[in-house]
C-alpha positions as a printed Julia matrix, in Angstrom:
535×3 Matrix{Float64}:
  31.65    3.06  -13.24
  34.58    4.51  -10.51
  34.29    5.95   -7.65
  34.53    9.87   -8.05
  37.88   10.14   -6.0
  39.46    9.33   -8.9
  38.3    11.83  -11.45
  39.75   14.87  -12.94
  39.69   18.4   -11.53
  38.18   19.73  -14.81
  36.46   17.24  -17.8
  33.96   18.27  -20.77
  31.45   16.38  -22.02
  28.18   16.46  -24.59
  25.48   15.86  -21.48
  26.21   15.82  -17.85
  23.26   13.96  -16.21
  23.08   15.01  -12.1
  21.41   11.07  -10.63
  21.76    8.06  -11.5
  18.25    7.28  -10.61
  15.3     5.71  -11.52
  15.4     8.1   -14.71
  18.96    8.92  -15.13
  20.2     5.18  -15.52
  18.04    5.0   -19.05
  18.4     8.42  -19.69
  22.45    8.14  -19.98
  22.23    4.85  -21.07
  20.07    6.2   -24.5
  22.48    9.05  -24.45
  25.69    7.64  -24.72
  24.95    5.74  -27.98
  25.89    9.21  -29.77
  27.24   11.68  -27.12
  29.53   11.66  -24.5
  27.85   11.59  -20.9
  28.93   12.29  -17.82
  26.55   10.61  -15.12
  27.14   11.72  -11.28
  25.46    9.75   -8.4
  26.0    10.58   -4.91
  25.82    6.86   -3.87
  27.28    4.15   -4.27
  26.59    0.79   -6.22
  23.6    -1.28   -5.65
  25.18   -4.46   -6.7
  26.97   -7.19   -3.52
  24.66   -5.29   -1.16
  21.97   -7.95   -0.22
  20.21   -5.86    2.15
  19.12   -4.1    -1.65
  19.65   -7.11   -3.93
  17.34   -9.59   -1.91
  13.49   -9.8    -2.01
  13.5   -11.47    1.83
  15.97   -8.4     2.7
  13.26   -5.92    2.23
  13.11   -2.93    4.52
  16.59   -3.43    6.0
  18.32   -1.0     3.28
  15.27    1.77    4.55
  15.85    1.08    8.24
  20.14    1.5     7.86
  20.78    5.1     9.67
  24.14    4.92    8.91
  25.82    8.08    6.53
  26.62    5.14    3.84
  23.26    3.95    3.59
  21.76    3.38    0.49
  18.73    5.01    1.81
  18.97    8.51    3.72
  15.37    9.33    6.17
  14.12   12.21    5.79
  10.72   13.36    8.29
   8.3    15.73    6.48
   6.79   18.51    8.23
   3.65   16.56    8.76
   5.03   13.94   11.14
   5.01   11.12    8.09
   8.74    8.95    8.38
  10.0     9.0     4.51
  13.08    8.27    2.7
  15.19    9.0    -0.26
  17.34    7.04   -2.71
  21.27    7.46   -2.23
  22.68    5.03   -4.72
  22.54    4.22   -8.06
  19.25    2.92   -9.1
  17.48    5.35   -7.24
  14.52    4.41   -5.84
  14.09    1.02   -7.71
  17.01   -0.27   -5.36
  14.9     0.3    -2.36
  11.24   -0.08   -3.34
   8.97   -2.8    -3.18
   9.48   -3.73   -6.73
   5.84   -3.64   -7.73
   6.08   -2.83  -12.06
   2.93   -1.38  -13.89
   2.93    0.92  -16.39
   0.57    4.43  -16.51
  -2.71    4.51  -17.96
  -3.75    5.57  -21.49
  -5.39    8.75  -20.4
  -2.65    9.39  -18.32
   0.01    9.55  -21.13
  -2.43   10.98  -23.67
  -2.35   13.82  -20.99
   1.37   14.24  -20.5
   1.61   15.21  -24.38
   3.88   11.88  -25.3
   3.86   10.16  -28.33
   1.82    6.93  -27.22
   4.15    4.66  -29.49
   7.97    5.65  -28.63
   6.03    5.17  -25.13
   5.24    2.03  -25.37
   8.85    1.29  -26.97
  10.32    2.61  -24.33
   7.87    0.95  -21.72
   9.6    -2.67  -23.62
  13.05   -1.03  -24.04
  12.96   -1.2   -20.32
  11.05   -4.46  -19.68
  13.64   -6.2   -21.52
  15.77   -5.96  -18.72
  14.34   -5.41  -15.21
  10.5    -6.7   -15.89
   9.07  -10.05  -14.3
   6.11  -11.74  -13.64
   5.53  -12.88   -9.64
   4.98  -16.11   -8.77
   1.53  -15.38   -7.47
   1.29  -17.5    -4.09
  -1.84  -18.7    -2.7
  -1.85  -15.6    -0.11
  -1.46  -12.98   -2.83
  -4.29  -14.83   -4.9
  -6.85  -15.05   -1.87
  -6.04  -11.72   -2.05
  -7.31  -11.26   -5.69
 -10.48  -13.28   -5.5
 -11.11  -11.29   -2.49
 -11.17   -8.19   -4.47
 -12.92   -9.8    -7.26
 -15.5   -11.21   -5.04
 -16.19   -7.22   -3.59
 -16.62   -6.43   -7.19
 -13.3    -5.0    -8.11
 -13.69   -6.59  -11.66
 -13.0    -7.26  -14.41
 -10.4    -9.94  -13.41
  -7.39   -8.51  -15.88
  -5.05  -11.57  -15.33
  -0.84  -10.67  -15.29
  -0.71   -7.0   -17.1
   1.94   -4.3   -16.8
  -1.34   -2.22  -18.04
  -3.23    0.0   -15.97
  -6.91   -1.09  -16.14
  -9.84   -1.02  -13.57
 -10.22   -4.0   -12.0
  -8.11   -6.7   -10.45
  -5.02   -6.94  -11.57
  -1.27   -9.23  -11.0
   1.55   -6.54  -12.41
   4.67   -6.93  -12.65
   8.09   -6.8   -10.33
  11.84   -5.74  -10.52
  12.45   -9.28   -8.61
  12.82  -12.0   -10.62
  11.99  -15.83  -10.08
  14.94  -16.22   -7.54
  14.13  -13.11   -5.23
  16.84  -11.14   -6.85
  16.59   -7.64   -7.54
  16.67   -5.52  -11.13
  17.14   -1.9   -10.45
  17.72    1.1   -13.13
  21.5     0.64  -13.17
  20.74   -2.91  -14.74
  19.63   -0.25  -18.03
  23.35    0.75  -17.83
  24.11   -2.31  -19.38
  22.52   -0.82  -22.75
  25.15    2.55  -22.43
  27.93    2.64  -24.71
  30.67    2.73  -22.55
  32.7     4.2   -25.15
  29.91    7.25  -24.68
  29.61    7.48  -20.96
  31.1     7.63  -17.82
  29.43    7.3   -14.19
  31.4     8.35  -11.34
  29.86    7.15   -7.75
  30.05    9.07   -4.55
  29.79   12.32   -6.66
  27.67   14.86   -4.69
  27.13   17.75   -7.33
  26.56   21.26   -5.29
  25.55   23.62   -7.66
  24.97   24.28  -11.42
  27.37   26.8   -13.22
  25.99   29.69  -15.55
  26.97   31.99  -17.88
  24.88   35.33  -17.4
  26.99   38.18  -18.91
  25.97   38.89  -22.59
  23.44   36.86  -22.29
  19.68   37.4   -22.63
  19.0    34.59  -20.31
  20.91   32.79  -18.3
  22.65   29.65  -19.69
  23.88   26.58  -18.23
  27.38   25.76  -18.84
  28.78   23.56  -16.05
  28.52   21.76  -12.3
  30.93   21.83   -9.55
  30.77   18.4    -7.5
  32.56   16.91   -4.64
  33.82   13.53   -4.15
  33.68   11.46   -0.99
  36.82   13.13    0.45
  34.84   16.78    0.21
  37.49   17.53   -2.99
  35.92   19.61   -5.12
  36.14   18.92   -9.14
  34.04   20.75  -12.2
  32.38   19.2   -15.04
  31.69   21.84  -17.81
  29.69   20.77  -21.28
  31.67   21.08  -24.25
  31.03   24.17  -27.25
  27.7    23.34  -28.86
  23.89   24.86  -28.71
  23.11   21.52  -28.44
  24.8    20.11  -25.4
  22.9    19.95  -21.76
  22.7    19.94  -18.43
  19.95   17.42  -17.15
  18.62   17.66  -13.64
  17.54   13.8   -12.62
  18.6    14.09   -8.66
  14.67   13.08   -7.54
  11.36   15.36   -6.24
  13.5    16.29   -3.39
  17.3    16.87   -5.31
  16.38   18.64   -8.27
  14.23   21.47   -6.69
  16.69   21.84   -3.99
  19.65   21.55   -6.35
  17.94   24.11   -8.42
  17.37   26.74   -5.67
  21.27   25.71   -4.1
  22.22   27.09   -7.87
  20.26   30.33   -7.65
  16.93   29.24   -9.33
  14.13   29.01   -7.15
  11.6    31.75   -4.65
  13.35   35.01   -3.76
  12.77   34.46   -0.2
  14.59   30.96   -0.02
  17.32   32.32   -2.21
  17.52   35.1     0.0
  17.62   32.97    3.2
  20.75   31.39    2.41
  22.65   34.17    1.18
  22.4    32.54   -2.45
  23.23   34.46   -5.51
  20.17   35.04   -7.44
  20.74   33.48  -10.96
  17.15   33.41  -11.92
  13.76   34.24   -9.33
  11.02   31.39   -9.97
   8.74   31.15   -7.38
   7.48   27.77   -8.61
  10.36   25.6    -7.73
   9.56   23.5    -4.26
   5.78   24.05   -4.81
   3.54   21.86   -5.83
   4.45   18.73   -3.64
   2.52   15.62   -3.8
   2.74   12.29   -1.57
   0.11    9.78   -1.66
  -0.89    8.82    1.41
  -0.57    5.26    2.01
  -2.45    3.49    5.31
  -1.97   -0.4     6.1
  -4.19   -2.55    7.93
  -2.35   -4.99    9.54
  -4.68   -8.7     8.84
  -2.86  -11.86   11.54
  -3.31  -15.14    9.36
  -3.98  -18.37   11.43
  -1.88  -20.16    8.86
   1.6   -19.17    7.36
   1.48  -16.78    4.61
   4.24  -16.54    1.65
   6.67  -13.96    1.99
   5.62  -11.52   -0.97
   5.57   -8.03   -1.86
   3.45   -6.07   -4.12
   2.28   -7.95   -6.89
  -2.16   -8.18   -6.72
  -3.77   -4.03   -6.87
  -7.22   -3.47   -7.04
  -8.0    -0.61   -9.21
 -11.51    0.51   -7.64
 -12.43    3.45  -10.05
 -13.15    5.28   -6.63
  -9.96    7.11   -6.15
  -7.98    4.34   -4.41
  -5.89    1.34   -5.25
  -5.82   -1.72   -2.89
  -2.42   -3.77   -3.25
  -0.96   -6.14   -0.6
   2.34   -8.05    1.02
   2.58  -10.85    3.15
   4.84  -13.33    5.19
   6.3   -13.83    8.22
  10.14  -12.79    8.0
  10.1    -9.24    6.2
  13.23   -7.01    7.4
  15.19  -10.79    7.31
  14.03  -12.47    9.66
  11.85  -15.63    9.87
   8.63  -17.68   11.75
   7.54  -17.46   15.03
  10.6   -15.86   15.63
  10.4   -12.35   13.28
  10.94   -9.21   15.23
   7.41   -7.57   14.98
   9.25   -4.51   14.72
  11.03   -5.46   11.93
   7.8    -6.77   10.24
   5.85   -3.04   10.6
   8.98   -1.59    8.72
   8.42   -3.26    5.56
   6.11   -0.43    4.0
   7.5     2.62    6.18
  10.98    3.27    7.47
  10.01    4.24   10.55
  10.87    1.2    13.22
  13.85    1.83   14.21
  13.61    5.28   14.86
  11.08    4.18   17.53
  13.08    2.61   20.33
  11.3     2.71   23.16
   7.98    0.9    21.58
   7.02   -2.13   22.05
   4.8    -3.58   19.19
   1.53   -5.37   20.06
   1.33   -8.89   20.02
  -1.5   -11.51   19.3
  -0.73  -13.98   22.47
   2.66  -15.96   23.63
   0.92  -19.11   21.41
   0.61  -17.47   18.33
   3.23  -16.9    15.55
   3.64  -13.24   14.19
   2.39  -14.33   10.93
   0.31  -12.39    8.38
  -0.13   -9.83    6.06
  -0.78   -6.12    5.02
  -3.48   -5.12    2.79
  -3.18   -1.5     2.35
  -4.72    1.37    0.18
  -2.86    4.09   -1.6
  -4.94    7.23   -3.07
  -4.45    8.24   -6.22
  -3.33   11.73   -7.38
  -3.03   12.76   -4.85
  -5.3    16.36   -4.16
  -3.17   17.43   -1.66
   0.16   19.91   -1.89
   3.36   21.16    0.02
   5.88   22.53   -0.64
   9.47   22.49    0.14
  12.06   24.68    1.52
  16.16   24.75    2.12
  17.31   23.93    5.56
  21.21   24.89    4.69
  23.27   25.26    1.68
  24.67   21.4     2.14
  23.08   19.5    -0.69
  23.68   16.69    1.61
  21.23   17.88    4.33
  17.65   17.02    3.92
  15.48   20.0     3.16
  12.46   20.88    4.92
   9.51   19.23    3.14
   5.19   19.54    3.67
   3.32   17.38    1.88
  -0.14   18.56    3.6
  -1.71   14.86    3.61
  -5.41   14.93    3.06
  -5.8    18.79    3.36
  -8.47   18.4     0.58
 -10.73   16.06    2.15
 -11.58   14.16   -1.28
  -8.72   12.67   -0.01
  -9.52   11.58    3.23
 -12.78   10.79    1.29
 -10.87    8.5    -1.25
  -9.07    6.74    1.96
 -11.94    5.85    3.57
 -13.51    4.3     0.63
 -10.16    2.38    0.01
 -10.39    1.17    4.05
 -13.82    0.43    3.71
 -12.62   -2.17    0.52
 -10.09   -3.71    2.86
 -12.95   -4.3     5.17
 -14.84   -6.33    2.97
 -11.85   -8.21    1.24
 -10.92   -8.78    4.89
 -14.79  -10.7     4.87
 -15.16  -12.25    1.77
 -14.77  -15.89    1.65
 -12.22  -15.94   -0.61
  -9.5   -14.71    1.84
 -11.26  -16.74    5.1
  -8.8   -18.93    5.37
  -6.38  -16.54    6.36
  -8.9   -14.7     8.47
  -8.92  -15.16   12.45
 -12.67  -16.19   12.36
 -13.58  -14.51   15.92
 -11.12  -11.6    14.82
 -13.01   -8.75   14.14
 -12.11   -5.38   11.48
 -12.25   -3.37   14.1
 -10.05   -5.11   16.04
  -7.26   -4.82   13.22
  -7.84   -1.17   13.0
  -7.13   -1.13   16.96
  -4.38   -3.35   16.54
  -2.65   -1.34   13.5
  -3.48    1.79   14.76
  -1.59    1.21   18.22
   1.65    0.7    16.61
   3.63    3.91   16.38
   3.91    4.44   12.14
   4.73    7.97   12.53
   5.13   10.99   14.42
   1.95   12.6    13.98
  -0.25   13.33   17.4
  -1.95    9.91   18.8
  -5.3     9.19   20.04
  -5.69   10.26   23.96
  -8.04   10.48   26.17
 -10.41    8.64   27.2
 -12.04    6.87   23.65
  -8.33    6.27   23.21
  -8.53    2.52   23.12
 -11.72    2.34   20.95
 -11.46    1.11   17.6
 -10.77    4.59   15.36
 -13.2     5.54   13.18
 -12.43    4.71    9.61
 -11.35    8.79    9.24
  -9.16    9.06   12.25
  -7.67    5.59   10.94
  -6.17    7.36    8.02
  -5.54   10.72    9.51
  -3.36    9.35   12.44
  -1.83    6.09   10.49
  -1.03    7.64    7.46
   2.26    6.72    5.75
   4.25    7.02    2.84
   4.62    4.75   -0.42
   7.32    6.51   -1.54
   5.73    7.8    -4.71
   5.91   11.53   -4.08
   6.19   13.64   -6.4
   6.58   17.41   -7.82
   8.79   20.01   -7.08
   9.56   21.22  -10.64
   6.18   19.98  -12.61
   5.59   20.49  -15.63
   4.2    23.83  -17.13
   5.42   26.11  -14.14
   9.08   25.26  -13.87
   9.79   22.92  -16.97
   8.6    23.12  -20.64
   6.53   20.37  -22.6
  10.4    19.18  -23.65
  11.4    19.32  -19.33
  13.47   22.6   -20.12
  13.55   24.77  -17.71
  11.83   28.05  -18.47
  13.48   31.18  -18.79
  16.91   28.9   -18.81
  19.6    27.57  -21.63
  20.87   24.26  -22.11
  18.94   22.84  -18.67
  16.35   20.25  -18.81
  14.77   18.79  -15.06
  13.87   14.86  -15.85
  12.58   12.79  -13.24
   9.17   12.54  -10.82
   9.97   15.98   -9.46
   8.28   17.24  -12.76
   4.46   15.63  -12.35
   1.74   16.85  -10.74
  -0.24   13.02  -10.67
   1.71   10.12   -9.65
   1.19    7.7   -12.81
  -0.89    4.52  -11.93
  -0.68    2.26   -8.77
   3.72    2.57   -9.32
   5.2     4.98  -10.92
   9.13    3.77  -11.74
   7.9     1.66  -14.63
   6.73    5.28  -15.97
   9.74    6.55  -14.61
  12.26    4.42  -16.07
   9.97    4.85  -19.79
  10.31    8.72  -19.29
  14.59    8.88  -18.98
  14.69    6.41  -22.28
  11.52    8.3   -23.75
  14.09   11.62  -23.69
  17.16   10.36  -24.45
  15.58    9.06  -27.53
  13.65   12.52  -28.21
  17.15   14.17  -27.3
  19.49   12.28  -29.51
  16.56   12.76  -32.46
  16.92   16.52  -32.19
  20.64   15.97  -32.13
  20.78   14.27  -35.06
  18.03   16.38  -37.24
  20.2    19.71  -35.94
């Protein structure tokens, strides 16, 4: 890999793969082994960056402002703090490393082939798959939701099951980090080249004698705004593939002429191709976080126990006392509430609560994420600058099965919270309402607050998701399957242009979904380079 400053004005190649995410890594890693690739990524390296490569680091990579952060905030329309990947890896060099694979049903109903699946769900595990060390905290945790009848008790499975569950993580035994990139090391590197700091800015077409129109090339900039083009050499069978993430790829898409009329039309873009499906159909799952203080120190951990309830909601959990870096009695509490939403340090002027002067900050999240979700946005262009974040709705629980769902998964929390499995890390004379107050007085985004005067009464187990709700980073959609990209993630109505990543599903896959994300790039590159070779 170079940076892109050093690249040609013009090159040709079989593929040219826009991300070096979560699904582009695998995808031009699978590739390369019998095509030339050229793989742009508009960040930089994950690797000597400990704020990404370290497990106790967590949170400080989403909290950097900074233009060459790996991580660049974006704030939906509905008040909810988010963020997006900006270096290679994608989101797996930011996220909190939990590994699980989708369900059965779930890949029966995508249409793939259930066994290069599963070889690709290994292909991948090879490499950047571990089992946590399963503290005490995290296991309280599990006979807590065994003990509320989350059950069977599944053991360690990457599977997605009902029940109570230890998955996997990207972090192996020494807190270091495994992100996509590490599936790099598969690539030929005879067959591929990745150029870093490569912002592409719109995909080239041919249109004149044409029936439709057909993608030929990509203009992209390198970190000194020089402008170089990447074209795909003579061949039916060479592509463009769109892997930039649910935000990049429908926004790249419309930047390039494909997308509504009206958003086309709004930034003076050349129509290429009107479909009004691209930046509908966005999905976040809403994620809310009760905050639990532990009387005794708790192991710093991320994800690794998830309740599966069957009800519409997953229950996972992360503890310890020095999230964001620090450590003890001594942890910024501000840094501790970033760990599962980037949204501290844009909050200044707030001053976290605090149990007493005596008492440690020590403790633990146990949190709820629903599944699907129900609810959709939609996104729009703010400017032509593919750097600039567009303007994104994600409509949280707008169908109120899934403020239905999040109250079920709060009222699980509750009773985990009781049980006697997790009492030793219960204050006993702390009540669940009192956590609800205490989490729901800390600023986790910028949607209206309780006022008045009921303001200081513990929130009802509604308002507690409607005004804490944040993100888990697993939105999705954009470009989903069916209205903007075929059964094979071509685009309809468009040559030689496929759209790979999360911005094509309408139903986030299991309690993670970069383990399914990650299977998906290889899944295609091998589907790809089988076509390739039959043709």
């Amino acid at each position: 890999m170079r940076d892109a400053t050093g690249s040609p004005p013009t090159s040709y190649y079989d593929y040219i793969i826009i991300g070096g995410g979560t699904a582009g890594c695998p995808l031009a890693a699978t590739l390369s082994q019998n095509a030339s690739v050229l793989l742009l990524e508009r960040g930089g390296a994950p690797y000597n960056n400990p704020n990404i490569t370290r497990l106790s680091a967590f949170g400080q990579a989403l909290s950097d402002l900074s233009e060459t952060s790996p991580s660049q905030r974006f704030v939906s329309e509905d008040g909810v703090i988010n963020a997006r990947a900006r270096v290679l890896g994608g989101g797996s060099a930011l996220n909190a490393g939990f590994y699980t694979r989708a369900g059965t049903k779930y890949v029966r109903n995508m249409g793939w082939d259930g066994a290069l699946a599963n070889e690709s769900y290994s292909w991948v595990e090879a490499k950047v798959a571990f089992q946590p060390p399963m503290g005490p905290w995290q296991t309280a945790v599990r006979d807590g939701l065994l003990e509320v009848g989350i059950v069977p008790n599944n053991g360690f499975t990457y599977d997605h099951i009902n029940g109570t569950k230890f998955g996997g993580t990207i972090f192996d035994r020494n807190g270091h980090r495994h992100t996509a990139a590490d599936l790099l090391e598969y690539a030929d590197p005879k067959g591929i080249t990745v150029l870093l700091h490569a912002t592409v800015h719109r995909i080239l077409f041919r249109t004149q004698g044409t029936t439709k129109p057909i993608a030929n090339g990509v203009v992209y900039r390198d970190r000194t705004g020089q402008a170089h083009r990447a074209y795909l050499k003579e061949g039916s069978l060479n592509e463009i593939i769109v892997s930039a993430g649910t935000l990049g790829s429908p926004q790249l898409l419309m930047l390039s002429g494909v997308g509504p009329l009206d958003q086309l039309k709004s930034q003076n873009i050349t129509v290429v191709m009107e479909q009004p499906h691209v930046g509908q159909g966005m999905y976040d799952n809403p994620m809310n976080a009760v905050f639990v203080p532990s009387p005794v120190p708790v192991e710093v951990s991320l994800i690794e126990v998830v309740g599966i309830t069957g009800e519409g909601t997953y229950v996972e959990a992360a503890g310890g006392e020095n999230f964001g870096g620090g450590g003890g009695s001594g942890s910024s509490t501000r840094d501790y509430y970033a760990m599962f939403s980037p949204k501290a340090t844009l909050l200044e002027s707030t001053s976290m609560p605090k149990l007493s002067s005596a008492q440690p900050f020590q403790g633990g999240f146990l949190l709820e994420k629903v599944m699907g979700p129900l609810s959709t946005g939609h996104l729009e262009l703010r400017t032509r600058n593919p750097d600039d974040n567009p303007v994104v709705t994600f409509n949280y629980f707008k169908n109120p099965d899934d403020l239905n769902r999040c109250v079920r998964g709060i009222q699980t929390i509750e009773r985990v919270v009781q049980s006697k499995a997790f009492a030793r890390y219960k204050y006993a004379d702390m009540s669940f309402e009192h956590m609800l107050n205490l989490t729901a007085s800390t600023p986790v985004n910028l949607r209206p607050r309780r006022s008045g005067p009921g303001a200081s009464l513990p929130p009802s187990a509604e308002e507690f998701c409607q005004h804490t709700v944040t993100t888990i980073w697993h939105y999705h959609g954009g470009c989903v399957v069916g209205r903007v990209v075929d059964g094979d993630y071509k685009v309809i109505g468009i040559d030689r242009l496929r759209v790979i990543d999360m911005s094509t599903v309408g139903y986030c896959p299991g309690t993670n979904p970069q383990a399914t994300v990650m299977m998906l790039g290889r899944y295609m590159g091998v589907k790809i380079l089988r076509e390739r070779l039959t043709k």
